[in-house]
N, C-alpha and C positions, 0 to 999 in steps of 0.2 A: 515160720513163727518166731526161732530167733531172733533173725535178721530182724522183724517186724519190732520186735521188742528193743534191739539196741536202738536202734533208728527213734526210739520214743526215748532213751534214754534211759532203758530200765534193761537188767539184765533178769534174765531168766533162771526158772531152774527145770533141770531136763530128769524126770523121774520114769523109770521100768518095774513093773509090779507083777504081782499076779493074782489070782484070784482062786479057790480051790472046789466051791460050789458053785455050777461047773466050772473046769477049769478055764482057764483063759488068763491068756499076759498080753500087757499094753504099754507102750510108753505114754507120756504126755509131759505138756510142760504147764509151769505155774509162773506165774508175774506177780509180785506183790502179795503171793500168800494166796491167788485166786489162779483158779483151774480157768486154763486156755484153749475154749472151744471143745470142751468137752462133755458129750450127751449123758456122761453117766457122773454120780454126785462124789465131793469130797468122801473117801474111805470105802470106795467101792472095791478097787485096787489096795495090796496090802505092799508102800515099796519094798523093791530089794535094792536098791541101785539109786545115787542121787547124784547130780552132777549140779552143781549149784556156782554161784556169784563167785569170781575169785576174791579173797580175803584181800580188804586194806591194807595201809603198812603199818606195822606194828597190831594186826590182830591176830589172833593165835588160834586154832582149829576149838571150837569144844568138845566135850568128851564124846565119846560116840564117834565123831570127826576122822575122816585118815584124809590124808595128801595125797593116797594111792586110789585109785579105781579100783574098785573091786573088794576091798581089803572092810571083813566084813568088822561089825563091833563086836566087843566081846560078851554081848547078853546076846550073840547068835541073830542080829537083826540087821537092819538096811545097814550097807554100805554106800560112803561118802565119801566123792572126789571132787575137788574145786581144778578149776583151768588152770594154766600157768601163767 
């Protein structure tokens, strides 16, 4: 699905979530704001984990935002790593 998306010239974003009623965790990815081949609707999934577009030169992370994988925000919600 990446590959699909660079190759179109669009970079992806690669999201891992869960769900608590019943449980269940999924990845998926988005293009342009739109979920990629996926049977179940925006917000079904709650992210924990975002791996998104690497940052321009000269743009800076927004709040929420880490450099790190993993590294969560601090209102206790998804974590955001960009590539290198």
């Amino acid at each position: 699905m990446c590959l699909l998306c660079r190759a179109r010239g669009t970079w992806p974003t690669w999201r891992t979530g869960v769900r608590t009623h019943p449980f269940s965790a999924h990845a998926w990815g988005e293009a342009d704001g739109q979920l990629i081949g996926e049977p179940y609707p925006a917000g079904h999934y709650r992210p924990l984990l975002t791996i998104g577009p690497p940052l321009s030169a000269g743009e800076e992370a927004t709040a929420g935002e880490s450099d790190t994988a993993g590294e969560a925000d601090t209102a206790g919600g998804e974590a955001t790593a960009r590539p290198p």
